[in-house]
Structure formats: structure tokens, C-alpha cells
N, C-alpha and C positions, 0 to 999 in steps of 0.2 A: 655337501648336501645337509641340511637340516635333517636334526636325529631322530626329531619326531616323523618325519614326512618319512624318510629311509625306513621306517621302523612302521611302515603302514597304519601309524597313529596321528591324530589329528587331535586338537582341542578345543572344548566348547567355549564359548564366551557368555558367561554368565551374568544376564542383562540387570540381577538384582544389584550385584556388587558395584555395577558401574551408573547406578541413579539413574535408570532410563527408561520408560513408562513405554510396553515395546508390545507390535501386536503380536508377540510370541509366546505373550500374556494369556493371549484367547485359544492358544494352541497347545498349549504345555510343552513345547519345541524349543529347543537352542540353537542359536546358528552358529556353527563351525568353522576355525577357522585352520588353511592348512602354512599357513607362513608369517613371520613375523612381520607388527602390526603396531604402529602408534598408536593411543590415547586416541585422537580422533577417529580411524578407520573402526578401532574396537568397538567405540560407540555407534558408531553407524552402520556396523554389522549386527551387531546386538541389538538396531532397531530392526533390520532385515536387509539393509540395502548395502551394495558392496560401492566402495570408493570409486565417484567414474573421472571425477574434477581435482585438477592440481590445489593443493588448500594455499594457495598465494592471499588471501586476505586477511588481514590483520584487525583489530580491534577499530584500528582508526582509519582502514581502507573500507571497513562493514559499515563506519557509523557516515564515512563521508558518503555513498549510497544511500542510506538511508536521507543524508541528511540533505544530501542534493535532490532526491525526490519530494521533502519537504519544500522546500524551495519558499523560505516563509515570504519575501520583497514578494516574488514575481508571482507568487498563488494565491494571497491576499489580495494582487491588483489584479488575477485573473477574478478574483469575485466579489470585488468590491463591489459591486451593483445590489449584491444581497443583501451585507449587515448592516452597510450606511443606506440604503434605500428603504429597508424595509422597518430600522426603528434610530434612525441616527446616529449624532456622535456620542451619547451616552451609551446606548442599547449596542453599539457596539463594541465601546469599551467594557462594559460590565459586562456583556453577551459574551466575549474572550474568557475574562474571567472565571465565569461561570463554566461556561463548556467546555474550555482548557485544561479548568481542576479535576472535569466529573471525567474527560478523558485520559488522564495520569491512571484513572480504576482502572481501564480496560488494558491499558499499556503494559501495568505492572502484572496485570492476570496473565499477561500474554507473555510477557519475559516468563515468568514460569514456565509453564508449560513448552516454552522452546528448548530450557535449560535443561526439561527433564524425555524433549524430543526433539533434537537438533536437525531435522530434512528438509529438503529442501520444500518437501509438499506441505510441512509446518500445517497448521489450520485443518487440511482436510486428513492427513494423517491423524491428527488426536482427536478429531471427530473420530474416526472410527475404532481407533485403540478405546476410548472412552463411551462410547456410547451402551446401550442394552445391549444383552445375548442375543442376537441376531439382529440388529437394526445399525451394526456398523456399516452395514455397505450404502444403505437410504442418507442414512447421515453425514459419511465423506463423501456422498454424490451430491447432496445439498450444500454442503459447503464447498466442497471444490467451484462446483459450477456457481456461486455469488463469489466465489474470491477470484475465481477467473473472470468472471463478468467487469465485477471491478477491477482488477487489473487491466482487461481488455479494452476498457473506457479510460483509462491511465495516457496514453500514447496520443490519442486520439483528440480529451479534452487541452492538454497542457496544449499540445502543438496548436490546436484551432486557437487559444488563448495569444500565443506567440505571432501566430501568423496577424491578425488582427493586432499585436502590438508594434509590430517591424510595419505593416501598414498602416498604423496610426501615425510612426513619425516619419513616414514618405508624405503624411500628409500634411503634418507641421510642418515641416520641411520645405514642401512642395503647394502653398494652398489651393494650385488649380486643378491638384492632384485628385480625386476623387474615387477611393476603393471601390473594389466590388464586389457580391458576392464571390465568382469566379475566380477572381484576381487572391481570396482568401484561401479557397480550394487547390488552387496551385500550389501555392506558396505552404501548404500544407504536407502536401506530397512529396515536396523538396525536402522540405525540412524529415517528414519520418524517411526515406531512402537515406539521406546524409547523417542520420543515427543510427539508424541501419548501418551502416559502412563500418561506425565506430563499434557498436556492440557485439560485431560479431569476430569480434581480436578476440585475445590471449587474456584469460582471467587478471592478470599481474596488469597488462594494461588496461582495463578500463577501472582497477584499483586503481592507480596512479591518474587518470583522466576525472574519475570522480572526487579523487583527492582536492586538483586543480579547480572543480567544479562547486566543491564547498570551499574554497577559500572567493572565488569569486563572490559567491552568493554570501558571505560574511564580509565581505569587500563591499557588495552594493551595499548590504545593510547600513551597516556604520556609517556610509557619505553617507543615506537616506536621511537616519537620525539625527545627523547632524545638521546635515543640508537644508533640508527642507526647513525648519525654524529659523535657522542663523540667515538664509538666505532669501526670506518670504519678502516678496514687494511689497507686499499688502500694509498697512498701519490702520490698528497695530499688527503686531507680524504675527500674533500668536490670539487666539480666541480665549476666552476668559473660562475659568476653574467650573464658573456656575453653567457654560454653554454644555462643557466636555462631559460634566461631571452629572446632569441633571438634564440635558435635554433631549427628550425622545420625542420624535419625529417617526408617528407610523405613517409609513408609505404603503400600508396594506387596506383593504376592506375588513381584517379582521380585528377584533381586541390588541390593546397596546402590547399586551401578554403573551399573548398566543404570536405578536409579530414582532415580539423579543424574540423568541424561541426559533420562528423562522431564520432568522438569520444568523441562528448556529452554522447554519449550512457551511459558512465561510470557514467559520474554524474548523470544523469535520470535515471538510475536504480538504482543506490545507495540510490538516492532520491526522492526514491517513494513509500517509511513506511511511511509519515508521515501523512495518511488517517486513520491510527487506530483508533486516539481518535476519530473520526468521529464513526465510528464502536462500540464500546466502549461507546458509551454514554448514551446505554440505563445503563449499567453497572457504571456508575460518575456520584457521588453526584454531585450537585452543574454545571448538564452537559452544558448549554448552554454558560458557562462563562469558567470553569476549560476543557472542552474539544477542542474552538476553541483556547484560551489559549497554549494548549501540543502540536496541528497543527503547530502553528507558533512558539514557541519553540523549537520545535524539529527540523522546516526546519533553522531558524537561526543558531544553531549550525553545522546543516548540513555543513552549507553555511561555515563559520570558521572554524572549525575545521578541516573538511574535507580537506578544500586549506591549513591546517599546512603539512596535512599529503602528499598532491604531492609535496609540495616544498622539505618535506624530502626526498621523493624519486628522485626528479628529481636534487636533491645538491647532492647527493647519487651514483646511478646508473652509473656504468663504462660501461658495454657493454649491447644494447641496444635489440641485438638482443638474444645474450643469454639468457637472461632472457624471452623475448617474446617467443623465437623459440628454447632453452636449451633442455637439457636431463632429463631436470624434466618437469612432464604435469601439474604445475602450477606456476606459474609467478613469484609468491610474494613471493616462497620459494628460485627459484634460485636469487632472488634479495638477500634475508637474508644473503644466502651462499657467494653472489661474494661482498660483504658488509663486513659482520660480520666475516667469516668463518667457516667452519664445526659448530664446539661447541656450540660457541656464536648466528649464525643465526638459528642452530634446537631451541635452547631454546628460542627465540626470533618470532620464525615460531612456532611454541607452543601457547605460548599466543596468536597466532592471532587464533590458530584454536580454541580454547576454547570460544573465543570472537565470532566467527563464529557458532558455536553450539546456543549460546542464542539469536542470530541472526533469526536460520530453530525455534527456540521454539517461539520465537514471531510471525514469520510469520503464523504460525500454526497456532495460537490464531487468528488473524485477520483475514483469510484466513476462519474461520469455522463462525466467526456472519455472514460475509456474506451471507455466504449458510442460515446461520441460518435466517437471512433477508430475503431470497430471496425466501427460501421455506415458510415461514411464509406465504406469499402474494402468492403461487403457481406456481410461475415463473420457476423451476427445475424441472427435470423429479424426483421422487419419495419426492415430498414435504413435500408430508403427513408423510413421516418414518423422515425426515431430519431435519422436525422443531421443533420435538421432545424436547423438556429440561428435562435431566435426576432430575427427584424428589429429589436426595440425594444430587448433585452436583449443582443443580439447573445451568447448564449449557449445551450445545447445544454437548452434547457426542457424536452421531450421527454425525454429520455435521463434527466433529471434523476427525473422522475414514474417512469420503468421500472424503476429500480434502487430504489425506495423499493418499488414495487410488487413486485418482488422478494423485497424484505427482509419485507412483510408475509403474502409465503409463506410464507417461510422459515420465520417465527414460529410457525407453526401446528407446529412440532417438539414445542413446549413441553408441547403435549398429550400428546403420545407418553411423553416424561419425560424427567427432568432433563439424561440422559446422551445423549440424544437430540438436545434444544438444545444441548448444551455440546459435540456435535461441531462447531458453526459453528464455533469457537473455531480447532480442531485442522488443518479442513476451507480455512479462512484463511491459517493458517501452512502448511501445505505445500503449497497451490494458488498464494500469491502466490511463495513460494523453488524453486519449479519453472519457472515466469516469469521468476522473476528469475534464474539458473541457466541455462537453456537459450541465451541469445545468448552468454555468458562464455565457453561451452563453444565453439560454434560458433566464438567469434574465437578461443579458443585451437586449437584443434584440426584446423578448416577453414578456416577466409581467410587465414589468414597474413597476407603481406603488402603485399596487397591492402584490410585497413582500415587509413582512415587517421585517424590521431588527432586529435582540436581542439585548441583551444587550451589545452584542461585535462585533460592526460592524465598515466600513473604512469610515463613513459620507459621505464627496462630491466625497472624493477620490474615490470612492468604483466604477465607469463606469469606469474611466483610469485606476487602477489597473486592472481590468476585460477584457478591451481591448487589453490591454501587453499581458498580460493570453492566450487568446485566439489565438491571433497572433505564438506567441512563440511556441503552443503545435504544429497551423496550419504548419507552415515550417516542425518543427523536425519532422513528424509523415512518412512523404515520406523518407527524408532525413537517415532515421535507415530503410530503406527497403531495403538500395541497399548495394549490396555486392562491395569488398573492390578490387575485380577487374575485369576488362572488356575482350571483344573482344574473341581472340584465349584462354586467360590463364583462360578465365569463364568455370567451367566442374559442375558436380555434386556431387562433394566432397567440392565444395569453394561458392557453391551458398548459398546467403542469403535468406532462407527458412521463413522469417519472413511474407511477405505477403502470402506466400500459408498458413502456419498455421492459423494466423491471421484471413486473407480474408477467409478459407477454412470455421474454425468455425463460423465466425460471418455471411456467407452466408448462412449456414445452420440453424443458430438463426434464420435468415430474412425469409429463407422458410417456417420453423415450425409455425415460427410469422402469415406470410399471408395464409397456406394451414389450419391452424389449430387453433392456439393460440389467434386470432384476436377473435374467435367468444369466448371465455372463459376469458384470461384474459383481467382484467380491471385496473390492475396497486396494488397500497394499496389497503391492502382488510383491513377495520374498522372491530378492534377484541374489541371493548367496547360500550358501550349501547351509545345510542343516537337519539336525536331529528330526528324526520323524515318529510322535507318540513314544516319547522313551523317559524313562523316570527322570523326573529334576534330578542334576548332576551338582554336587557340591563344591561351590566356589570359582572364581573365572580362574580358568588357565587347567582344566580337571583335563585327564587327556582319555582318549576313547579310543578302542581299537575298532578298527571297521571290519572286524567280522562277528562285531558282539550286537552290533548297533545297524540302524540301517537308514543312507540318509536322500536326502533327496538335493541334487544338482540342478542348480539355477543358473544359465546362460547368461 
């Protein structure tokens, strides 16, 4: 038997020594621990919460997740309608550009802050470790519920995107073939039950299945970039430097300016996986280093890779409108086809849907720690069934089935109409950069210096990267609300549905918050034993006798 334990002593884990910004902070409490403990459990008791997940992920199993949720091929052709329709092949190679660089701020803000709080609730947890003396619980209830909103739109946009691709080349395929709303909806429901199936394994596998999931989606890329110029029927095969480089094309009612800016949209939602390893961390060894690490590798590549693939489209693409507004209902198929033609662009629109699938199966995974986070702490209506971890799978099975169940709400937009569905999209991108936003703010502006940084933090830089951060999300968050046109041509089939959705759920978060939830939740609820109101203890590993000290037992 352990000599400490035999010996009715226990030892504190002391959150200074181990760089972790913990809300034991607001409490002057230690959590305690009674058996020996790796480097990661220590940190994750030290922020409150006890080890529930086998740590089977590995640096490059966290960043293939993340990066399979980026899914740069098939989520740029889920929203090519935006940046090439609303300011061209210029406005959307500089629009990349631009929004790619200003989103590396927030990425890098956010690897901080993981490294200095590695859980899986990531986002709504340092909301409330960081926020004012008593406004931690408003503030992780505000951000939980937009990082769950966006997460929750995760499952739901990708696969509607999919299913509309897998029936766009039944229709190539097939031309007397002719989709249907319905026939989309199905094929929807299929597709989230058969990720379902896959997500609710053994953490080590769906490491390994996302592994496979990013070598595909760097597999399509590369044919893409290659393919698509070497291969163009067209002469000449590639569009001139002055087209790519200088021509904007607003497809809006508003300023060329203002319909630059719109069509951020593509890149901000393309680029807004790269929260998983945040997620994930309780699941990564080694997580306070190897998961802010995946965050910012994942958006770098983002950043590159991503601007290889609009240059090929925009060297590429002959008519601009066909493709946006063609006889096929997805974008990046009739691109293939006025490219490649018939043969060559199905086989070539193939590989992106397949790359697109392991895209909806990452989202999946991220999309359920959260619930699994958020029910943990009580935050969700049925927490207690949600935070569940199945014994055999030691994974959040539960959570996994709600957020699928979710998405097949969600779907039923598509009846409404096009612009209806395709606020998921918009609804994604500014529900997850308001999440991601809200703790950067708080560490700049309210804790000062009182968070403490991990082992992978920005030094001095770390206020100016933060204030870019912030700035950046502040413009875009209005700027993705407004529809693509005004006045007489504005009706109820063209409107941008993103604020009522949005605004609708998050006012209804705000009222449950103040008519109800104010008097119950309290933000992190501490699931591991711990010091109760007893002096700061000097150094991690100080050992306490439990008849000096008095602690309190968390289930």
C-alpha cells in the first residue's frame, strides 16, 4: 500500500507550480490527491477535474482531428458560393489572405490559454476561471452555450454539404437523374447514424480513423492542385495573372468593400476546426504542450494550404456564374465538370466527397466532448444522461447520439429553403469566434496578472496578438449577418437568417440564465477531492494529514 495513503496522509497538487490558470484560483482550495499520478492527470486535477478518458492521443492523432475537421478541399467547396460569388477570383484570393493572417491572432490567443488550461470544456472553462469576482458563472454560460451552438451546427452543416455532393455526382453521372429536397434529407440522416456508429468506439480508434482521415484530405488536395490546371480542357487552360490577381466581381447589392469582407465567411468557417485539440485534451498525453501545439498547426496549414487551393480555382474557373448559380446544387462539382469534364471532373469530385465524409466524422468527435464538458458542469438540459462515459468505450457515447440528433434537426431548415439551410453555415462561424473571443478578452482586459501561462505561451507578444484577436472577430461578427442583398430585391427566401437563429438561441440561453440557471449554476463544478478554505500549502507534492485539514469528496 502506498505510505502516504496507509499513513492517513494525502497530498495537495499545487496548481502554481504546475502553470495552470485553475478555478481553485477563486477559491483558495487545492485539490488533493490520494495515489500516484502522471504529469497529465496532475494537471487536470489541479484544474478540478479527475482523469475519466484513456490519454491514447498523441500530438499527431490531436492535430489529425483537428485537421480532419478543417477539411480545407471539401469545406471551401462546401462554400464556394460565398467568396467567389460575392467579390470574385481576386476578392477571394486576397479575402483568404487577409482573413487567414488576422485568424493566426486568435488561434495563437487560444493555444495559450489551452496550455495554461488543458479540459476538455477548454473556451467555457477560462471564461469563468478569467472573468470578474462573481460573473464567472454568466460568462461560461455565454460561452458554453455559442461554442456548443457552434459545435452543434458542425454535424449538421458539413453532412447537408456532403449529401448535396454525393447527389450532385448521381447527377453527373445520371443526367436524367434529378435531386430532391427530400432525397437530400435522407441521405443526411444516413450519413450522421454511420458517424454515429464510428464515434462512439474506443478513443485509440477513432485516433487512428482520423489519422486515415487526414491523409485522405491531403491526398485529395495535392490531385486537386495538380489536377485541376494540368488537366483543364479549356484553352487556355489557366486564366491570366491580371484576372486572378485584380478582378473583383461583386455579386452583392452592397460596396465592393463591404462584399470583400462578406465573403470572409468561407475562410472563417473553413477555419474554425482548429478548437478540437483544445477539446481533446483531456484525451493527449503530454496535453498542455502537444495540444496548443495541433491548434496552431492546424491553423497554419490552414492558412497555406487553403490560399494553394483558391489560387487553383481562381487560375481555373471559366464562368463564374455557372458554377455558383449552374444546374448542379453544389458549386465545386460544376467547377470539376467546366474544368476537367464529365470523366475527369466526377472522378476528381469523388475524392473531394470522400475527403468531405472524414471532415462530418471529426466534427462529430469534437462536437460531442463538448456536450460531454458542458454536461459534466450541468450546463445542458439532460446533463445527468449526457455526461455519461460508456464503461467499454470509455467515451461520451451519449453526447455522441445528441449532437447527431441535433444535426438532424437542424436539417429539416432545408425545407424552408436554401438560404434558410445555408445560415448553418454563417450561424457556425460567428457562434464558434464569439467562444473563441470571449476568454482572450477576459485575459486581456480582466485577470491580468493573475493568469498564468504554460509551458507554451506568446511572452510579451501575447496582449498584441490578443488585441488583433479580438478586434478581428469584433468587425466580422456583424459583417456575416447581413444578407447579400437590400431594398425591394430583400424577400424571405434571400434573407440572412443568421441573426434570428443565432440571436433567437442565444436570448433564450440569456433567459433560462436569469429566470432560472443564475440560482443553480456556478460554472466548473470540482469532480476531485480537495482542500476546503485552508492556507496556500507550499509546493506540489506538500502532504496533509486529514485530521488537520478538512476536505471535501467529489464523486
Amino acid at each position: 500500500m502506498d505510505p502516504v495513503m496507509a499513513s492517513g496522509r494525502r497530498r495537495t497538487v499545487d496548481e502554481g507550480t504546475l502553470h495552470v490558470t485553475s478555478v481553485f484560483q477563486k477559491t483558495g482550495d487545492h485539490a488533493v490527491l490520494d495515489h500516484v499520478a502522471d504529469a497529465d492527470e496532475e494537471v487536470l486535477v489541479a484544474l478540478g477535474y479527475k482523469q475519466e478518458f484513456k490519454r491514447d492521443f498523441s500530438l499527431l492523432s490531436t492535430f489529425s482531428v483537428s485537421f480532419s475537421v478543417l477539411g480545407l478541399l471539401p469545406s471551401i467547396a462546401s462554400t464556394l458560393s460565398y467568396n467567389l460569388a460575392y467579390s470574385g477570383p481576386a476578392g477571394s484570393v486576397w479575402g483568404w489572405v487577409v482573413a487567414g493572417v488576422l485568424i493566426q491572432f486568435v488561434a495563437l490567443s487560444m493555444a495559450e490559454i489551452c496550455s495554461s488550461m488543458p479540459t476538455a470544456g477548454g473556451l467555457y472553462y477560462a471564461s469563468a476561471v478569467l472573468a470578474p469576482e462573481g460573473w464567472g458563472p454568466l460568462c461560461s454560460w455565454i460561452t458554453g452555450w455559442s461554442n456548443f451552438l457552434g459545435q452543434a451546427t458542425g454535424p449538421c452543416s458539413v453532412n447537408y454539404a456532403l449529401s448535396s455532393m454525393i447527389l450532385t455526382a448521381a447527377e453527373i453521372a445520371n443526367p436524367d437523374y434529378t435531386a430532391q429536397t427530400f432525397h437530400v434529407y435522407l441521405l443526411l440522416l444516413a450519413l450522421l447514424i454511420f458517424e454515429g456508429l464510428l464515434t462512439m468506439n474506443s478513443t485509440k480508434f477513432i485516433g487512428r480513423l482520423n489519422v486515415a482521415g487526414t491523409v485522405a484530405n491531403l491526398v485529395a488536395l495535392i490531385i486537386f492542385i495538380i489536377w485541376m490546371p494540368v488537366g483543364s480542357i479549356n484553352t487556355p487552360k489557366t486564366n491570366s495573372n491580371e484576372f486572378v490577381w485584380t478582378e473583383v466581381i461583386n455579386g452583392t447589392e452592397w460596396p465592393s468593400g463591404f462584399a470583400f469582407m462578406m465573403g470572409f465567411l468561407s475562410v472563417i468557417w473553413t477555419m474554425s476546426g482548429y478548437d478540437a485539440p483544445f477539446h481533446l485534451s483531456e484525451e493527449c498525453s503530454n496535453a498542455n504542450i502537444a495540444s496548443p501545439r495541433a491548434i496552431v498547426l492546424t491553423a497554419q496549414l490552414g492558412l497555406y494550404l487553403g490560399w494553394a487551393i483558391i489560387l487553383v480555382i481562381a487560375y481555373t474557373v471559366q464562368n463564374i456564374t455557372d458554377v455558383v448559380d449552374g444546374n448542379y446544387g453544389q458549386p465545386m462539382g460544376s467547377l470539376c465538370l467546366q474544368v476537367l469534364g464529365p470523366k475527369a471532373g466526377l472522378a476528381l469530385f469523388s475524392l473531394n466527397i470522400i475527403a468531405q465524409f472524414f471532415v462530418g466524422q471529426g466534427c462529430t468527435v469534437a462536437s460531442s466532448r463538448v456536450v460531454y464538458a458542458y454536461s459534466r458542469d450541468g450546463a445542458l438540459p439532460g446533463s445527468r444522461w449526457l455526461k455519461k462515459v460508456n464503461h467499454k468505450t470509455h467515451t461520451p457515447v451519449n453526447a455522441v447520439w445528441f449532437v447527431l440528433t441535433l444535426g438532424a434537426l437542424l436539417g429539416l431548415l432545408m425545407f424552408a429553403s436554401p438560404v434558410a439551410i445555408g445560415a448553418v453555415f454563417s450561424i457556425g462561424a460567428i457562434a464558434q469566434y464569439v467562444a473563441f473571443t470571449l476568454p482572450i478578452a477576459l485575459k486581456l482586459f480582466v485577470v491580468g496578472d493573475k493568469f498564468r501561462p504554460g509551458p507554451w505561451h506568446l511572452g510579451r507578444f501575447s496582449k498584441p496578438v490578443g488585441f488583433i484577436a479580438c478586434g478581428y472577430v469584433l468587425i466580422m461578427v456583424p459583417v456575416l449577418c447581413f444578407p447579400a442583398v437590400k431594398g425591394a430585391d430583400l424577400n424571405t427566401l434571400n434573407m440572412n437568417y443568421t441573426c434570428l437563429i443565432y440571436g433567437g438561441v442565444m436570448s433564450l440561453a440569456l433567459l433560462w440564465y436569469a429566470v432560472d440557471a443564475r440560482k443553480w449554476f456556478k460554472g466548473p463544478k470540482i469532480n476531485v477531492d480537495h482542500l476546503i478554505h485552508t492556507q496556500v500549502l507550499d509546493g506540489q507534492g506538500s502532504e496533509v494529514n486529514q485530521d488537520e485539514v478538512s476536505f471535501d469528496k467529489k464523486e
